[in-house]
C-alpha positions as CSV (number, residue, x, y, z in Angstrom):
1,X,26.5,10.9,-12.9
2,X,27.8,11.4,-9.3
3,X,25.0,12.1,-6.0
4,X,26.2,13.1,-2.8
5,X,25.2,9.1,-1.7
6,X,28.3,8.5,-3.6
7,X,30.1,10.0,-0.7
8,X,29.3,6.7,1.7
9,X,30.0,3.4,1.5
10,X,26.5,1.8,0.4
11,X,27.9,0.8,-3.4
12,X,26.8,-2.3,-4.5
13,X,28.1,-2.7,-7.9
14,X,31.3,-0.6,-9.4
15,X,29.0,1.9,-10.7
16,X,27.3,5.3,-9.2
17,X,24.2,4.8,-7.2
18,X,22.4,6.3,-9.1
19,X,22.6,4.0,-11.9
20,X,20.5,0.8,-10.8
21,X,22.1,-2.7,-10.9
22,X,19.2,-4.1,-13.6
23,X,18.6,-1.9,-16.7
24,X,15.0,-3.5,-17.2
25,X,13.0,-0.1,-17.7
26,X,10.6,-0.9,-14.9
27,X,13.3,-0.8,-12.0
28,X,11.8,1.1,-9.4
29,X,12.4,2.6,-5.3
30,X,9.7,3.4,-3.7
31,X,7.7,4.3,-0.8
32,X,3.7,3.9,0.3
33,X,2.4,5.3,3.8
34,X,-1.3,4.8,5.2
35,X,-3.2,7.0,8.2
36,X,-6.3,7.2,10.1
37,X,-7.8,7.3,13.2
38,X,-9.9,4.6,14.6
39,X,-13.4,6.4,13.3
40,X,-13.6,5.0,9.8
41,X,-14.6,8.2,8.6
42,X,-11.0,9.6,7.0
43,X,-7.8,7.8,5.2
44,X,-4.7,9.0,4.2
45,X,-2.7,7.0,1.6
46,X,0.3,8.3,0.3
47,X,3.8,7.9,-1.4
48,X,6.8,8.6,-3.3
49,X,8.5,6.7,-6.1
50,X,11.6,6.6,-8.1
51,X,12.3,5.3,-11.2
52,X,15.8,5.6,-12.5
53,X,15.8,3.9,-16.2
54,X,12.7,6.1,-17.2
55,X,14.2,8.9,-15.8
56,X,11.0,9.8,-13.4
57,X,10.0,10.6,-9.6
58,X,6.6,11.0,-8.8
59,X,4.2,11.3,-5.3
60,X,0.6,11.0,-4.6
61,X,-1.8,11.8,-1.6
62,X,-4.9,10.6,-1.3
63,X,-7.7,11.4,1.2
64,X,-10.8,9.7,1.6
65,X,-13.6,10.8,3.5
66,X,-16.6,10.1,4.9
67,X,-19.8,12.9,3.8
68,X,-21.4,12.3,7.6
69,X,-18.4,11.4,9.5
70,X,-16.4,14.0,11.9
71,X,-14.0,15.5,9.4
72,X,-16.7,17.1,7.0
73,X,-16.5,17.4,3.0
74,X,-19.8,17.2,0.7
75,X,-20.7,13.5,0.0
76,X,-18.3,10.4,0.4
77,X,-15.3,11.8,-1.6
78,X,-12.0,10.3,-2.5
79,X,-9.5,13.7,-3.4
80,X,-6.0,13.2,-4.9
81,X,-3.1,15.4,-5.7
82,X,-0.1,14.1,-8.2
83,X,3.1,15.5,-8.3
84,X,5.6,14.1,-11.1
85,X,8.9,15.9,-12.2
86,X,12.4,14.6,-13.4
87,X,14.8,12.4,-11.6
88,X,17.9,14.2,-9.7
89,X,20.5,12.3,-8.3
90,X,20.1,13.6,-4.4
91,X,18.4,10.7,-3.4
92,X,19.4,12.1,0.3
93,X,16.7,14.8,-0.2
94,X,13.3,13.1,-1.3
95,X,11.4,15.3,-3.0
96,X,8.7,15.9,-5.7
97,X,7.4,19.6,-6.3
98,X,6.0,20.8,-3.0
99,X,6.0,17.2,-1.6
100,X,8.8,15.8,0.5
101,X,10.0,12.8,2.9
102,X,12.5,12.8,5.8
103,X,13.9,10.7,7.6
104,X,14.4,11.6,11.0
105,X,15.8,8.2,12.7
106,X,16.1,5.5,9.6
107,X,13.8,2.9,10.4
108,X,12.1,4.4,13.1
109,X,10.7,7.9,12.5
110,X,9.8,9.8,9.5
111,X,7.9,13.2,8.4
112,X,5.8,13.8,5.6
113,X,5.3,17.7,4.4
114,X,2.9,18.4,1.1
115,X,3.0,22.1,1.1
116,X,-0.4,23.8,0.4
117,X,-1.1,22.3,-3.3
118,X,-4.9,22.7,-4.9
119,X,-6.2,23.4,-1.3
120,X,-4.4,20.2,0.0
121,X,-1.8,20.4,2.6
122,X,-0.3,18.0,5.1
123,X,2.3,17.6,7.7
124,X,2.7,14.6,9.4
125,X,5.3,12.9,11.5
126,X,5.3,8.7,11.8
127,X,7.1,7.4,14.3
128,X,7.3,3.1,14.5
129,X,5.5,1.4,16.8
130,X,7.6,-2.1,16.3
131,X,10.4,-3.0,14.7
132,X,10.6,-3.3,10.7
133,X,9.5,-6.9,9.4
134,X,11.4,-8.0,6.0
135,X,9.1,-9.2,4.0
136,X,9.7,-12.4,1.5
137,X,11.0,-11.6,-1.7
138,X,8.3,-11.3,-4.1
139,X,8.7,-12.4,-7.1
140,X,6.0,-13.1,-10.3
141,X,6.8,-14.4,-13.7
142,X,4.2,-14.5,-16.9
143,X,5.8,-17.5,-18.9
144,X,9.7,-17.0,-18.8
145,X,9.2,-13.5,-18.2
146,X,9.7,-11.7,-15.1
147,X,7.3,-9.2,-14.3
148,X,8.1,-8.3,-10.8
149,X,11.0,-9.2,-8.2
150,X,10.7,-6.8,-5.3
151,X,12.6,-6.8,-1.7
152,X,10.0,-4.8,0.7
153,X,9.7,-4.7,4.9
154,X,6.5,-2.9,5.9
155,X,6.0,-1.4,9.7
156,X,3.3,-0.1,11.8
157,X,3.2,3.1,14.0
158,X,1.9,6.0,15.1
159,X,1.2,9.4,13.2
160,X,1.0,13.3,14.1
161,X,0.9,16.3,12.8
162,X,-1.9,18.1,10.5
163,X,-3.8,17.6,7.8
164,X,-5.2,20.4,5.5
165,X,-8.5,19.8,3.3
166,X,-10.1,23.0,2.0
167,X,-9.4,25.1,4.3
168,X,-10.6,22.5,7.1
169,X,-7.6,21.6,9.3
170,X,-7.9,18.3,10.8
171,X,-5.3,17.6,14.3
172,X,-3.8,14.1,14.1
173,X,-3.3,13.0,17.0
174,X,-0.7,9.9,18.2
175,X,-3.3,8.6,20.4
176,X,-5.8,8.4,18.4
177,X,-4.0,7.8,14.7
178,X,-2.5,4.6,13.5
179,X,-0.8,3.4,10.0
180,X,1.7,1.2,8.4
181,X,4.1,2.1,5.8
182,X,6.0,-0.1,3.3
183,X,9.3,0.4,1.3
184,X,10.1,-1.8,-1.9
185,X,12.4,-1.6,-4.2
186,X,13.0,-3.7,-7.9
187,X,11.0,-4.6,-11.0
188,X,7.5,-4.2,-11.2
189,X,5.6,-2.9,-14.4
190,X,5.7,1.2,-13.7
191,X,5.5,4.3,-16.7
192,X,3.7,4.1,-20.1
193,X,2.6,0.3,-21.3
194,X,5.1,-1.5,-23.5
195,X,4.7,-3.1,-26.7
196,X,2.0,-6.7,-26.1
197,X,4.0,-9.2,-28.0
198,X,3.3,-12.5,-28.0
199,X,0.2,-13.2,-26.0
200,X,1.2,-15.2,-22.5
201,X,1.1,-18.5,-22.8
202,X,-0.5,-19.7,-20.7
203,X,-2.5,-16.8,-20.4
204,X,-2.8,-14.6,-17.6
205,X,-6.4,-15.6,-15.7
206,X,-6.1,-12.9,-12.5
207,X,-4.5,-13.4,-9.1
208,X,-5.2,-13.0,-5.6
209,X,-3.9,-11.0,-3.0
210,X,-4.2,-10.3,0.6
211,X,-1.9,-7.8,2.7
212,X,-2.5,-7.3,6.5
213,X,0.1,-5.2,8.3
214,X,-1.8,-4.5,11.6
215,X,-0.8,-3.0,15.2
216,X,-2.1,-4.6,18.7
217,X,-0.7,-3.4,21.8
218,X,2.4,-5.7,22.8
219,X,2.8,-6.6,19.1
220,X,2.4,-6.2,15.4
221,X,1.6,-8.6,12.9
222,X,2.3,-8.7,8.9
223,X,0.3,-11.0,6.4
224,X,1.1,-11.0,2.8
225,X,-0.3,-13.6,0.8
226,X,-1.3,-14.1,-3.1
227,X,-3.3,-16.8,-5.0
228,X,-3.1,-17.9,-8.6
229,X,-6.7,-18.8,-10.3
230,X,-6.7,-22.2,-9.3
231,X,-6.1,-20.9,-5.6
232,X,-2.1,-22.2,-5.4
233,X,-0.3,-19.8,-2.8
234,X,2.9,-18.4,-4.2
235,X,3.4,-16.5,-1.6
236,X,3.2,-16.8,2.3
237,X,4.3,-14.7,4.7
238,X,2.6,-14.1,8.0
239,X,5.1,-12.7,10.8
240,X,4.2,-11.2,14.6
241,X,6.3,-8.8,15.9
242,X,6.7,-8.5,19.5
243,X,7.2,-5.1,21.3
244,X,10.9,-6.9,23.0
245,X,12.0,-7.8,19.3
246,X,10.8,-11.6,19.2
247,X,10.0,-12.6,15.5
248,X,7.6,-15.4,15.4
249,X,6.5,-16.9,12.2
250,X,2.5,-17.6,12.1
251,X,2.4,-20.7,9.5
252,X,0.1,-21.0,6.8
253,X,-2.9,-19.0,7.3
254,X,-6.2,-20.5,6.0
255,X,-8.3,-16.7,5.3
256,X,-12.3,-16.3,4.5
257,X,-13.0,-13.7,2.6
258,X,-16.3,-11.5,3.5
259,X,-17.7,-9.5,0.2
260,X,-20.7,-7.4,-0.5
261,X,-23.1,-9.0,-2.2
262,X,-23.1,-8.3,-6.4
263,X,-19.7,-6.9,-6.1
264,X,-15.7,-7.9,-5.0
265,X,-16.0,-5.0,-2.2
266,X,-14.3,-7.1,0.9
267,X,-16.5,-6.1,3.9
268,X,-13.9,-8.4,6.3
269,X,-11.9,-11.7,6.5
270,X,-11.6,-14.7,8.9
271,X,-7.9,-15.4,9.4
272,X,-6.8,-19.0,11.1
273,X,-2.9,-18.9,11.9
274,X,-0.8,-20.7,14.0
275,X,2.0,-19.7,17.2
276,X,5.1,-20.9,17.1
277,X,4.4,-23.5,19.7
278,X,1.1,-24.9,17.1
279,X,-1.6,-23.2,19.1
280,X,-4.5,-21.5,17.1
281,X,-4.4,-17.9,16.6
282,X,-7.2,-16.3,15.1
283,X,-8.0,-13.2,13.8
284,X,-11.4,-11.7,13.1
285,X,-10.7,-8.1,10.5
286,X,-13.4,-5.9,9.1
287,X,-13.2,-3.0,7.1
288,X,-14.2,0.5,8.5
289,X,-13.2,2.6,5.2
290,X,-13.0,1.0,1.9
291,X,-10.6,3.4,-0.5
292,X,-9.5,1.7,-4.4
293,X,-6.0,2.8,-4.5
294,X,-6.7,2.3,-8.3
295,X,-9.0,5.6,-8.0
296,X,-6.5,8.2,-8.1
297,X,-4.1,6.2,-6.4
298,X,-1.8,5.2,-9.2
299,X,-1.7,1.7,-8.7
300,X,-3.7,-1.8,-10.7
301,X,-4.5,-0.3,-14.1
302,X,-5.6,3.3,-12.9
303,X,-6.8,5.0,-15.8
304,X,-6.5,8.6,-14.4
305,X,-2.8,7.9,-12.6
306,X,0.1,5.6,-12.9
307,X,3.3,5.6,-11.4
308,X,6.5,6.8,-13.7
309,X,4.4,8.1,-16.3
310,X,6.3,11.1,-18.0
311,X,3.9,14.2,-17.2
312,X,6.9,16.9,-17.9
313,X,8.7,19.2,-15.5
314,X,6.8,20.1,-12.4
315,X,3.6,18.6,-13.0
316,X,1.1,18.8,-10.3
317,X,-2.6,18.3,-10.2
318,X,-5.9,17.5,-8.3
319,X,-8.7,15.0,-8.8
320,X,-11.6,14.6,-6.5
321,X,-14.0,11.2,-7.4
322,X,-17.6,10.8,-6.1
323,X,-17.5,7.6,-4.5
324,X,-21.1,7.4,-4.5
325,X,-21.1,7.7,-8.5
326,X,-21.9,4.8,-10.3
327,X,-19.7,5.0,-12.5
328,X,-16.9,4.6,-9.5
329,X,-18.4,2.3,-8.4
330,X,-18.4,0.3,-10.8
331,X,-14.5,0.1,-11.4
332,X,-14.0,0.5,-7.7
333,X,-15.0,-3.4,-6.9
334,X,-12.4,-5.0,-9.6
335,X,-8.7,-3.6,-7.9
336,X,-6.8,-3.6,-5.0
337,X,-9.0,-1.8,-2.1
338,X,-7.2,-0.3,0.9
339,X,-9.0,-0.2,3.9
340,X,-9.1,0.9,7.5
341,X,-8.9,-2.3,9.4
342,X,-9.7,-3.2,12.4
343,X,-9.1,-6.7,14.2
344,X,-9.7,-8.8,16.9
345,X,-7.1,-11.4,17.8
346,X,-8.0,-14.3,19.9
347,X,-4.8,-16.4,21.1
348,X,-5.1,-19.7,23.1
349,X,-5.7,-18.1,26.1
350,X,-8.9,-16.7,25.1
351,X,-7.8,-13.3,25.6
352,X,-9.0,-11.0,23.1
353,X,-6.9,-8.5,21.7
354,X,-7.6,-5.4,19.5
355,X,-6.1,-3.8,16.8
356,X,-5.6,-1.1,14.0
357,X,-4.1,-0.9,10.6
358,X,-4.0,-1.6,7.0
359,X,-6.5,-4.0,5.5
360,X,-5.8,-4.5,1.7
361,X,-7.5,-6.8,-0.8
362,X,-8.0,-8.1,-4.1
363,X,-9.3,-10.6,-6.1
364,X,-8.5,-9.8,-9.8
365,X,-10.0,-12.2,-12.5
366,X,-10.6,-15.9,-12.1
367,X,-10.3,-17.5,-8.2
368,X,-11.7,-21.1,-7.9
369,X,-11.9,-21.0,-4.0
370,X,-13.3,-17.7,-3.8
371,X,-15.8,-18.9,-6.4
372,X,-14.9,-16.1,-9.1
373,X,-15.1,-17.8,-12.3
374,X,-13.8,-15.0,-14.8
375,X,-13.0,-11.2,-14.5
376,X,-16.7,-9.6,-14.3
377,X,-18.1,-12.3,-11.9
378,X,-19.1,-11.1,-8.5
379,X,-20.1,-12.4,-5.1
380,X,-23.9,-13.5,-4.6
């Protein structure tokens, strides 16, 4: 099962590349990209995933927007187009259907096309503002099992193009639109469920999470942490990256979580890190645009989308949610929500800095410091 990435020398094991170097079913390659401008009234998430052992490659694009904001649509909707198909081996050429990524300069500049598909259309260049920050392995076990061990590095930069929504075309414009993008690779649960078997022991309470890949002027920072139930951090990873390629590790963030009241909608978060020298750094974040990338998005238990489902040759489709129905709603608060972020960092110097980018959150099930004492608990 020879690909034309057989030609270079990238082999890691003494088998083709297209044959992953774990047969656990859930191996996965993938992709995720955000955009917006600094309105709050329109987001863009979107991405592209393989999945070898199941045989799969699949994209999504989401686009959330605001009923009263600049870029029109009836009501606050969140629209999303799937695109699933079978696995080729040119994994030079990514591609789903009429959705495709290239990379331009690796690491530095990529384009996004969706042809036209169920009035949706986009074509959108990103081009990194910093270089690329590789992340901590990530790795999560329930008892002896291991239910994800990824590698990722995420980035932030700058996006243009056009966007197509009904007929509306919307400019992006590099001045004015920011994003950040993450590639991961490795085991995390992906495709139809498998069998239950024995119930975890202990069981599984909830986790979690908090991901912060934000750009400021003469740097970029990247926060990824995640909580068990009783609050325990396994992992912490808060890096600044300057525009001259320093790497400066930001110690171990102590985060206050804002929420709407009756619900686990975040609102904004109080962030208290530390320079490399043990001055304060703090950062003050609040959402602008709130989208549940488990609405359409494919991700946390979406019960309309998943990623490596089998959907058969070619598969495309379109779903457009109400995000003012109650029904939405009411699953919308208990996943991971994306938001447009903005922040203020404050260094020891007083000066205050602003910045742009991804603000993502969850708090799934039981968290003791957050005051969540099961799954359907909420903030008061």
């Amino acid at each position: 099962m020879l690909g034309p990435m057989d030609e270079y020398p990238v082999h890691q094991l003494p088998q083709p590349i297209a044959w992953p170097g774990s047969s656990d079913r859930n191996f996965y390659d993938r992709s995720y990209f955000n955009a917006h401008d600094r309105s709050g009234d329109i987001f863009v998430v979107t991405g592209i995933g393989y999945y070898p052992n199941l045989g799969v490659k699949d994209a999504f694009l989401l686009v959330s927007r605001r009923g009263s904001g600049k870029y029109g649509g009836s009501g606050d909707t969140q629209t999303a187009v799937h695109l699933s198909d079978a696995i080729d081996q040119d994994r030079l050429n990514q591609h789903v259907g009429a959705y495709r990524v290239e990379v331009i300069e690796p690491l530095r500049k990529l384009r996004i096309v969706l042809e036209e598909t169920d009035g949706i259309a986009a074509d959108l260049t990103w081009e990194g503002l910093f270089d690329a920050v590789q992340e901590q392995p990530h790795i999560m076990r329930r008892g002896n099992r291991i239910t994800l061990d990824a590698q990722r590095f995420a980035q932030a930069g700058t996006w243009s193009g056009r966007l197509m929504v009904d007929g509306q075309e919307i400019e992006v414009d590099p001045t004015r639109w920011i994003g950040t993008r993450d590639r991961s690779w490795g085991i995390r649960p992906v495709g139809e469920a498998e069998p239950a078997g024995r119930p975890d022991d202990p069981p599984f309470e909830g986790m979690w999470w908090l991901y912060v890949p934000m750009a400021f002027d003469d740097f970029g920072i990247v926060l990824i942490i995640q909580e068990d139930p009783h609050g325990f951090r396994s992992l912490n990873d808060c890096t600044r990256i300057w525009k001259d390629g320093r790497v400066e590790q930001l110690g171990w963030p102590r985060v206050r979580i804002s929420y709407r009241s009756g619900t686990r909608i975040p609102t904004g978060a109080s962030i208290d890190a530390t320079a490399f020298d043990g001055s304060p750094v703090h950062f003050d974040v609040e959402s602008k645009l709130a989208v549940p990338i488990h609405v359409g998005g494919g991700y946390g238990g979406d019960s309309d989308w998943l990623h490596g489902m089998w959907k058969g040759e070619a598969f495309t489709e379109r779903l457009t949610y109400d995000m003012t129905d109650p029904a939405v709603i009411g699953r919308a608060g208990f996943g991971v929500i994306d938001h447009v972020g903005r922040a203020v960092c404050r260094d020891a110097d007083g000066v205050e800095r602003e910045g742009w980018g991804l603000f993502e959150h969850g708090a799934l099930g039981r968290h003791d410091p957050s005051g969540f004492a099961d799954w359907l608990s909420v903030a008061p």
